[in-house]
C-alpha positions in Angstrom: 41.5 42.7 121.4 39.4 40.0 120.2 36.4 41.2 118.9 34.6 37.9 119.6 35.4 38.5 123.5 33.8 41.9 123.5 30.7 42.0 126.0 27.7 44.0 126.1 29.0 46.1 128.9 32.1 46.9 127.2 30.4 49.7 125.3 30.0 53.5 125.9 27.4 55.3 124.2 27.0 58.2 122.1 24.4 59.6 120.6 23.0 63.4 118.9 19.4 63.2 119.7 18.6 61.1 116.7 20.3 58.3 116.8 23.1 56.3 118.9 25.9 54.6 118.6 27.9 52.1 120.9 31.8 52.9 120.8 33.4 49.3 122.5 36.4 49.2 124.6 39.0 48.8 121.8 37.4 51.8 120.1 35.3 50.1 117.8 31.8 51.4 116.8 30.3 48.2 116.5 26.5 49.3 116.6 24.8 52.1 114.5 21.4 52.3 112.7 21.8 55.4 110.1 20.7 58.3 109.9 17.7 57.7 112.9 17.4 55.0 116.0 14.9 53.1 114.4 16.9 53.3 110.7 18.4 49.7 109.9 21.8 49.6 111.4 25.0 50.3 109.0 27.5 48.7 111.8 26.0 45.8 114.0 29.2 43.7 114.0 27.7 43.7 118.6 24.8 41.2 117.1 27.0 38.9 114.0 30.7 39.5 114.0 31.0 38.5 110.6 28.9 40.5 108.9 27.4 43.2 110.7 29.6 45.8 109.9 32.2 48.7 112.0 33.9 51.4 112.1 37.5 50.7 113.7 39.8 52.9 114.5 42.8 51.2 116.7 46.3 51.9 117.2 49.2 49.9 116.7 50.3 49.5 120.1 50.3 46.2 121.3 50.0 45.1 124.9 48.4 48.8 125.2 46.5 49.6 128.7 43.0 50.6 127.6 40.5 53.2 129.3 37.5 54.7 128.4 35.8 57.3 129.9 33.3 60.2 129.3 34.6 63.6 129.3 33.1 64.8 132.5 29.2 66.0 132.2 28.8 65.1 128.5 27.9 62.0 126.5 31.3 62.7 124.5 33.4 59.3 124.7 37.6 59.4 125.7 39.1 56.1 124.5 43.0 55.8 125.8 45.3 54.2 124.4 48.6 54.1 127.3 52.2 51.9 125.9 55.7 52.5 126.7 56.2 53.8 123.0 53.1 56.1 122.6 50.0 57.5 124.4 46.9 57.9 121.8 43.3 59.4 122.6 40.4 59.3 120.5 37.8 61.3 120.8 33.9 60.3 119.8 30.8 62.7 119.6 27.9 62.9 117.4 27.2 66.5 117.7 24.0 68.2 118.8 23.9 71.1 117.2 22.0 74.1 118.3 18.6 73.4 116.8 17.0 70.3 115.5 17.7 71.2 111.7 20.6 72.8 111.9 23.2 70.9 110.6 23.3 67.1 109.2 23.5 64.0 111.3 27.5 63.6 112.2 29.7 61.1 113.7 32.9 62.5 114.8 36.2 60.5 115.4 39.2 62.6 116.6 42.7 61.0 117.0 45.4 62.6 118.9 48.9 61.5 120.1 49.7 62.4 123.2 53.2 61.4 123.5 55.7 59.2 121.1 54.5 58.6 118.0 52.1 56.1 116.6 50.5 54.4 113.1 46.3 54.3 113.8 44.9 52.0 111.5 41.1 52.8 110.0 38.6 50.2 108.8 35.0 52.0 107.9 33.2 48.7 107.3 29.4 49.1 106.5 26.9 46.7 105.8 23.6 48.5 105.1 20.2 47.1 105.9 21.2 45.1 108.9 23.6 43.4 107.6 22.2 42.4 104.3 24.5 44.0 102.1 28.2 46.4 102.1 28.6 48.6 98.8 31.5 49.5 96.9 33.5 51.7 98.5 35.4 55.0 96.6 37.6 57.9 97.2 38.1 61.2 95.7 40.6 63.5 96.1 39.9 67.4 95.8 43.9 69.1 96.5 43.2 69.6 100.3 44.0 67.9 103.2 40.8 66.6 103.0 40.3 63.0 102.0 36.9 61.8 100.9 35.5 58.2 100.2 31.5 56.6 99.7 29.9 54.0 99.5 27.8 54.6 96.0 25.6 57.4 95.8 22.6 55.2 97.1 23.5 54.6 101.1 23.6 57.8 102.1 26.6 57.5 104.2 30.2 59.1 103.0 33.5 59.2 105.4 35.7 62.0 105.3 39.5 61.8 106.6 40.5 65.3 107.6 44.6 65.9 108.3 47.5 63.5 107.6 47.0 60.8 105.4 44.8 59.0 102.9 41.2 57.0 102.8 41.9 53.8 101.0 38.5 52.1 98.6 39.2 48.3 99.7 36.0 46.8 98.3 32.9 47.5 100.5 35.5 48.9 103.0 38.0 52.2 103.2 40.7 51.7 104.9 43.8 54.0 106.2 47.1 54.3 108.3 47.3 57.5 109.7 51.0 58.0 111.8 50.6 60.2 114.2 53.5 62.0 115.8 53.4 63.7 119.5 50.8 66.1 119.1 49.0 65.1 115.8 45.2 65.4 115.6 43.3 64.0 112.6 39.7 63.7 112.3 37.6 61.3 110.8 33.9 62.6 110.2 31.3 59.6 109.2 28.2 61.8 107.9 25.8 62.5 104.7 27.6 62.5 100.9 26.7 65.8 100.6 28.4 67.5 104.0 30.8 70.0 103.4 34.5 69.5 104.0 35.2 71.0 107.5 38.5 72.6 108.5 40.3 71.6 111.2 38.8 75.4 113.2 35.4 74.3 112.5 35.8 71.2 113.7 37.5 72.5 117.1 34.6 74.7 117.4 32.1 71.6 116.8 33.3 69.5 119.7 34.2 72.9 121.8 30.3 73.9 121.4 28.8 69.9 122.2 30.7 70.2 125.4 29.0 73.5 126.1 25.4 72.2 125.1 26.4 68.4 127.1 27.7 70.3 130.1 24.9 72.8 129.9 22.4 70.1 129.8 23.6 68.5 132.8 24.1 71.3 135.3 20.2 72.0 134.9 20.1 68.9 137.2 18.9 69.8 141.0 20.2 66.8 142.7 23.2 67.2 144.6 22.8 64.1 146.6 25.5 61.9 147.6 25.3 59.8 144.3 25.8 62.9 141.9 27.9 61.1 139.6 25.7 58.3 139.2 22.8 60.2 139.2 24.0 62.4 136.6 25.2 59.5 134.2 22.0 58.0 134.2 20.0 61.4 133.5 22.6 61.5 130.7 21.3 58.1 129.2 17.9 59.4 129.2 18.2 62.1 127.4 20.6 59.8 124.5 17.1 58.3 124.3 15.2 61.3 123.6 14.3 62.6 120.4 14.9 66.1 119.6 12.8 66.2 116.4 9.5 64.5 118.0 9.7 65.1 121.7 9.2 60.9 122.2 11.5 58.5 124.2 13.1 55.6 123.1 13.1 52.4 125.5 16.6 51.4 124.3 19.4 52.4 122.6 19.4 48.8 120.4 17.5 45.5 119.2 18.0 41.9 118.8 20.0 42.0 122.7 19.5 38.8 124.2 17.5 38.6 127.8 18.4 35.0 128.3 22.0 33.5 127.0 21.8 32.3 123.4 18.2 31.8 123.7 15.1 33.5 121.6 14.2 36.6 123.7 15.6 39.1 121.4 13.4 41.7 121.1 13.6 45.6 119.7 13.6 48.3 121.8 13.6 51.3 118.9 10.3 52.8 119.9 8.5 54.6 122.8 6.4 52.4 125.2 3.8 55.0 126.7 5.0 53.4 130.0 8.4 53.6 129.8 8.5 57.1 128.7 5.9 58.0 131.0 8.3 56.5 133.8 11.4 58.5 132.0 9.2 61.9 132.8 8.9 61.5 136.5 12.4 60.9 136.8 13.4 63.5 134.9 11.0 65.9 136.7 12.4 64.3 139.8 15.9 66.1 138.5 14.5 69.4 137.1 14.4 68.6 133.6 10.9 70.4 132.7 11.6 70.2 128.7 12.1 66.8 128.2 9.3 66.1 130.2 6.8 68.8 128.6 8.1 67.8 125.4 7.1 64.1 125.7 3.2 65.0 127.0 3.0 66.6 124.2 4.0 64.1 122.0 1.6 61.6 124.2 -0.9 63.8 124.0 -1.1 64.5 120.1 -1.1 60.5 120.1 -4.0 60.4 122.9 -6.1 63.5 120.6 -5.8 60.8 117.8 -7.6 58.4 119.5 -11.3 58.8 119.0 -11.8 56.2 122.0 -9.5 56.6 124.3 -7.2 53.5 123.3 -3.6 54.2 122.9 -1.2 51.7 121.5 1.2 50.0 123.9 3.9 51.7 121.5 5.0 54.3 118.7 7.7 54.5 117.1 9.4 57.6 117.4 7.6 59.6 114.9 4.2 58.7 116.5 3.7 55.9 113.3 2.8 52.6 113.6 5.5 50.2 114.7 6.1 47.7 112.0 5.6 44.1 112.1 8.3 41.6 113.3 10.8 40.7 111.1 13.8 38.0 111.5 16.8 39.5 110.1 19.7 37.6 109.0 22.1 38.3 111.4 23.5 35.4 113.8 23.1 37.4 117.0 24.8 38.3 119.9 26.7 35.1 121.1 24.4 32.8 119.2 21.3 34.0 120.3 18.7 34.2 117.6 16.1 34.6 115.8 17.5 38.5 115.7 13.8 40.3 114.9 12.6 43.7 114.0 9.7 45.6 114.6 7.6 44.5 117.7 4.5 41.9 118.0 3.7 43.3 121.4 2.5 46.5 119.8 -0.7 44.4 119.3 -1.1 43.8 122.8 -3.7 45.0 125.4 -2.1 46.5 128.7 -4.0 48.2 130.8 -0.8 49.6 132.9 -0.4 52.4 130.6 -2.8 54.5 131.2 -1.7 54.8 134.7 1.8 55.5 133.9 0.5 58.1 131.2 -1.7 59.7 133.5 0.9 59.6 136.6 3.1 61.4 134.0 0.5 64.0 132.9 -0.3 64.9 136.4 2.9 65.1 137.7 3.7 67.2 134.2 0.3 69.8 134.7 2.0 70.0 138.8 5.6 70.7 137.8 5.5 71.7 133.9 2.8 73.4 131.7 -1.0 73.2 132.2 -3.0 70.6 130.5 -4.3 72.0 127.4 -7.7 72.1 126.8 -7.8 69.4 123.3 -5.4 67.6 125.6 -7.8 67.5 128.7 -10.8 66.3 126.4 -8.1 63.5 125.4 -7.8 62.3 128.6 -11.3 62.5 129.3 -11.8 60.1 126.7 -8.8 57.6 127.7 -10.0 57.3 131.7 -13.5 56.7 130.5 -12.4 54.1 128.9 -10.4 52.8 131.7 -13.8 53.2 133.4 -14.9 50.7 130.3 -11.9 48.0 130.6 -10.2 47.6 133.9 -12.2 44.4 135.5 -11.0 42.9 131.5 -8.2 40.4 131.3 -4.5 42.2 129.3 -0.6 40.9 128.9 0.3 43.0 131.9 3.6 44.8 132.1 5.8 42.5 130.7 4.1 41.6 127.7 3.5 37.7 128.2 2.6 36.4 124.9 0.3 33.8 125.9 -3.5 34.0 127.1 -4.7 37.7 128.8 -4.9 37.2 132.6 -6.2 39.8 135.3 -3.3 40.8 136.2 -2.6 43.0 139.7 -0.3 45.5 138.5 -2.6 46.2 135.4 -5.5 46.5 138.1 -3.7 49.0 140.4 -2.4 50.6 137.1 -5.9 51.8 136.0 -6.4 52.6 139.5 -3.6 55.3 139.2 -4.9 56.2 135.7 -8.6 57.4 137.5 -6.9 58.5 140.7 -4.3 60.8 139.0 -7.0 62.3 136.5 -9.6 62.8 139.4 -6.6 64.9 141.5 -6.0 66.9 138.0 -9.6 67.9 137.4 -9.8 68.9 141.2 -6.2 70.7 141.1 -6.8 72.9 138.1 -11.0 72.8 138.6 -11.1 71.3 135.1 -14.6 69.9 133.8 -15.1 65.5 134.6 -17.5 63.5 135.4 -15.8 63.1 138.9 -18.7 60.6 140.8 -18.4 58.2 138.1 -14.6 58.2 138.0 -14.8 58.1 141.9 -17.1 55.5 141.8 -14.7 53.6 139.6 -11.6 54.5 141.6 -13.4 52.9 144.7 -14.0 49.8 143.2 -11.0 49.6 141.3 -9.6 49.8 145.0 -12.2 47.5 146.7 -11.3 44.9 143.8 -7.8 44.4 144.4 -8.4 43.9 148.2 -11.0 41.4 147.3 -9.6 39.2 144.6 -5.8 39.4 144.7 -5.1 39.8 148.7 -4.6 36.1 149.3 -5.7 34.9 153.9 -4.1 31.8 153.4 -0.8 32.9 151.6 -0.9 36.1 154.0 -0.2 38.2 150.8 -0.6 39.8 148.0 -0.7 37.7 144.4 0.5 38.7 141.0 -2.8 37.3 139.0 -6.5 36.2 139.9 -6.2 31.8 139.4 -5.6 28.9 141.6 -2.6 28.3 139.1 0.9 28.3 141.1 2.0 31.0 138.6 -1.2 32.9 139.9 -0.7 32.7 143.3 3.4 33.9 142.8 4.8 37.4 143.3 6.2 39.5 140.8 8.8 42.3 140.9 5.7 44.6 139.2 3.7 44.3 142.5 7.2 46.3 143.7 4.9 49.7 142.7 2.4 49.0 145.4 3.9 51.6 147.6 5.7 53.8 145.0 2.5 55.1 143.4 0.8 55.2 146.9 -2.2 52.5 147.0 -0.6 51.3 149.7 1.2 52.8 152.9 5.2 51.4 152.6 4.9 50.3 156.0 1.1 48.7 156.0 1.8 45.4 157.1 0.4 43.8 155.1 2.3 45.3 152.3 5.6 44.3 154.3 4.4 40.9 153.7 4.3 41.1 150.4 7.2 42.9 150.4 8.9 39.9 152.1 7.7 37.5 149.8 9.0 39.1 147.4 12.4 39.6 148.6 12.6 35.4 149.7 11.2 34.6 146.5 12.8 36.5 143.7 15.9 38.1 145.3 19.0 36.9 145.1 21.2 39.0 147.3 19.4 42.0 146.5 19.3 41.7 142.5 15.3 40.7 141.6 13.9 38.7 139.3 10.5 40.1 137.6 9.2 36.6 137.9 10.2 33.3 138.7 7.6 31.1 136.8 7.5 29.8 133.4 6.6 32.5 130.7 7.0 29.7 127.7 9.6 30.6 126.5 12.8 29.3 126.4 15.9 30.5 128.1 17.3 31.7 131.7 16.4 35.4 132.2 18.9 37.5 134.2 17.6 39.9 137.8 15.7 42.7 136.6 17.5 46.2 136.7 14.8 48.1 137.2 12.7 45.5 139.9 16.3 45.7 142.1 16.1 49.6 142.2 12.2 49.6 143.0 13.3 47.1 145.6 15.9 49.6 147.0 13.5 52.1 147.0 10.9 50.2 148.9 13.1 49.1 151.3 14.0 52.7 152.1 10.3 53.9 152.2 9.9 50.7 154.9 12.2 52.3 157.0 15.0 49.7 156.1 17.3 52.4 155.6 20.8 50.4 155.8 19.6 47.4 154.0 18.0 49.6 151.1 21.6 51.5 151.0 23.5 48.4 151.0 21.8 46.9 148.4 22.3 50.2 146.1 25.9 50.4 146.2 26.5 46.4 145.1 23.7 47.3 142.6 25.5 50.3 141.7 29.2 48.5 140.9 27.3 46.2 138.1 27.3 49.4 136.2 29.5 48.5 133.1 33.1 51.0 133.2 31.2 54.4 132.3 28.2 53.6 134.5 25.3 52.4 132.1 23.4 49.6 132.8 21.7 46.5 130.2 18.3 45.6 130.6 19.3 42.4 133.2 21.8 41.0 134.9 23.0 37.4 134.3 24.0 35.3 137.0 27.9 35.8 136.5 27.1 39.5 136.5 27.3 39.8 132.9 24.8 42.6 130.8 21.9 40.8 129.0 19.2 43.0 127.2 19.5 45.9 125.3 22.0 48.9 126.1 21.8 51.5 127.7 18.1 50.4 128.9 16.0 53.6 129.8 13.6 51.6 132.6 17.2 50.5 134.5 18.5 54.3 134.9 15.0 56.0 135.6 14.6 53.1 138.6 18.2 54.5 139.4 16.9 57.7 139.8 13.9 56.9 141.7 16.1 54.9 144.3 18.5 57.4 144.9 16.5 60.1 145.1 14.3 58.6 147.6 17.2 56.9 149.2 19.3 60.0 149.9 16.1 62.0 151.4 15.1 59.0 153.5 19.0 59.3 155.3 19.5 63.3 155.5 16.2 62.3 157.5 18.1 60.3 159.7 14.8 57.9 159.3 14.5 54.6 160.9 17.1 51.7 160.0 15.6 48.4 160.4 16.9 44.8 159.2 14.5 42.4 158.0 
């Protein structure tokens, strides 16, 4: 396969709780940052296919059918190889283990011929520090079966080639041919320099025991809608996201993925937004997944204790540090599309939203999960009094415009959610607040949006206070109206909006966040996680057969394995990074709501 052909949806994932790595369609790991998520990347060949570094592993069967596939309930990857002459799987896991120090970070690559026989050629191709650099590559030998090569003592990366045949030092590469006969399984174990040899039992009982913890993990799930599969795969790309070690949520599995075709929107995703996480926790509430979730406000809340005044940052990275500055790498980008930066500007940023989302996620958390602690409680005290403080101030909003604060809507109903969800806390659990001022608040948080951004004329509600067209536009963020329940889902006036929206940034169900100019350069994609919120309002309208429509062609722009990008391009193509943690918790949302709203037998209406 050409490697230059290979698209962002061609990928699966697979991941151990620390990091992630993207397996493409011709069984190529062609993405990788080493040893953690936010590490620089030791294969990125997805972002410059000259120098970004892979790890190939691809038989020598031309004209070969090609399938991928997850083994069922697990985030272990089945690439097939299927010619007249031979049939060749290969196996890829990066293995849990049973505790978060228990064993050192692996990448697992296990080759077995199914029928005929078969020559696999291996290429182990790093280039450390994004790209910067590839180091020269030995072997040793120790009288086993076991062959062992590095890359100098320094990177912190060794490959070891376990059963027939030999590693290969080719300069900054290893290399070998490994034929395979009917039955053959060899192994190829990517991991630290110091990792002890495995035999081919302990290896057997390594995948046989990620299976276990994979399929374990899943059947924890309580949703046994109609969409199960679906459902489930998405759930599964959540928790690839999660961090074992610190309890915190990634937004994405990558950087430097481009939102608009060779253009300059390429942005890293290696940390935890406090709103996208504190999406991830509903959803994963939503499906019974009480750790995750627990495990998360904790790791929110020792951030929130920090805070003397009740500020959080708009993102951590996964440790709870400080995310770095941006960075332009050199690497040429994903189909062109540079600058290719790391670390994130919009950390800087003021957003009001989050609090809402935080607090959303700590009430539903304290409902479904653990109580608040009482350090944590005081936390929150401090955060929605400064919300109290803030919320008639200007912020960048939700998607982090990087251009003069507005008042933005959703922000405004965010810190509406942030007061209303801690009031309903302090009365649910009779915990100490100041609960006239925050009511106070709440009411004229309320009274506020009616007031400015409820527009007579347009018959509508508007995206930002200004007589600006921009202003006096929709967005896909005024989509959570309904969902965190300002606003009945059938008030008309809400259906208004709701139609605006749907004439003015749908395009046959896929929705744009926005459809004004944001200065920057570039077409943007539809939204994947403003089409599922559509879906969902839709359904909550009582539009029960439009909303379901619209799910299932949403649903079959999942990529082979069922992940989804960030956005959608116009030809249907993945733009963003991959597998996008906002796209699949909408997912969930949608089709949790959706497949309620029809065992109802609700209303069906078309617009």
């Amino acid at each position: 396969m050409d490697k230059a052909a290979i698209s962002i949806a061609d990928h699966g994932a697979i991941g151990n709780l620390e990091t992630v790595a993207l397996v493409d369609t011709a069984g190529t790991i062609d993405y990788l940052c080493w040893p953690c998520l936010d590490s620089a990347s030791v294969f990125a060949r997805l972002l410059d296919t000259e120098t970004g570094g892979y790890f190939a592993a691809e038989p020598d069967l031309p004209g070969a059918n090609i399938v991928q596939m997850y083994l069922p309930e697990t985030n272990i990857l089945l690439t097939r190889w299927m010619a007249d002459a031979a049939s060749v799987d290969l196996i890829d896991l990066m293995p849990v283990g049973n505790d978060a120090d228990d064993a050192p970070s692996r990448l697992v690559r296990r080759l077995t011929c199914t029928r005929g026989s078969a020559t696999v050629r291996v290429r182990c191709a790093p280039r450390f520090d994004y790209g910067v650099v590839g180091r020269k590559a030995s072997v040793t030998t120790d009288g086993t079966d076991v062959s062992r090569g590095g890359f100098d003592h320094e990177s912190g990366l060794a490959l070891a080639l376990h059963g027939a045949g030999s590693l290969v030092a080719d300069g900054c590469d290893l290399t070998a041919e490994i034929h395979l006969a009917e039955g053959d399984t060899v192994s190829l174990v990517l991991s630290n320099p110091d990792d002890v040899s495995l035999d081919t039992d302990t290896l057997d009982a390594i995948v046989e025991r990620d299976i276990a913890y994979w399929r374990s993990w899943s059947r924890t799930s309580r949703y046994r809608g109609r969409w199960r599969e679906t459902v489930e795969r998405s759930a599964m790309a959540l928790k690839l996201l999660t961090s074992r070690k610190h309890g915190s949520i990634a937004a994405a599995a990558t950087f430097g993925l481009p939102e608009a075709p060779g253009g300059v929107r390429n942005w890293d995703y290696r940390a935890t937004w406090i709103r996208d996480s504190s999406f991830t926790v509903y959803a994963l509430i939503r499906l019974g997944y009480q750790e995750e979730a627990v495990g998360f406000l904790h790791w929110a809340m020792d951030r929130a204790q920090a805070c003397s005044k009740g500020h959080l940052g708009v993102m951590y990275a996964l440790d709870g540090g400080e995310i770095a500055d941006e960075r332009k790498l050199a690497l040429r980008g994903f189909g062109g599309a540079a600058p290719i930066v790391v670390g994130n500007e919009a950390k800087d940023q003021t957003q009001h939203d989050i609090y809402g989302a935080l607090l959303d996620a700590t009430y539903l958390g304290s409902k479904y999960g653990e109580a608040i602690a009482h350090d944590s409680w005081v936390a929150i005290g401090r955060i929605v009094d400064q919300v109290c403080d803030t919320w008639a101030t200007p912020d960048s909003g939700i998607w982090e415009v990087r251009g003069p604060k507005k008042h933005y809507l959703h922000s405004r109903l965010m810190s509406w959610v942030a007061i209303d969800r801690a009031v309903r806390l302090a009365q649910k659990r009779s915990l100490p607040a100041p609960l006239v001022r925050w009511s106070e608040t709440r009411t004229a948080i309320h009274d506020d949006i009616w007031a400015q951004f409820w527009d007579d004329d347009l018959g509508r509600f508007v995206r930002a206070i200004g007589d600006a067209p921009e202003d006096k536009a929709v967005d896909g963020a005024l989509l959570m109206m309904p969902l965190v329940r300002f606003i009945g889902a059938t008030d008309p006036k809400w259906l208004a909006t709701l139609k605006a929206i749907g004439e003015d940034l749908s395009d046959d169900g896929q929705v744009y966040r926005y459809r004004i100019d944001d200065g920057l350069p570039g077409q943007e994609g539809t939204f994947v996680a403003c089409s599922f919120w559509y879906v969902e309002c839709l359904a909550r309208a009582g539009r029960l057969d439009e909303a379901r429509l619209n799910f299932e062609k949403l649903l079959a722009h999942a990529n082979h394995v069922g992940l989804f990008a960030e956005e959608i391009a116009q030809d249907g193509s993945f733009l963003g990074n991959f597998p996008q943690g906002f796209s699949h918790l909408a997912l969930i949302s949608a089709a949790f709501y959706l497949d309620r709203a029809l065992d109802s037998d609700g209303p069906r209406e078309w617009a």
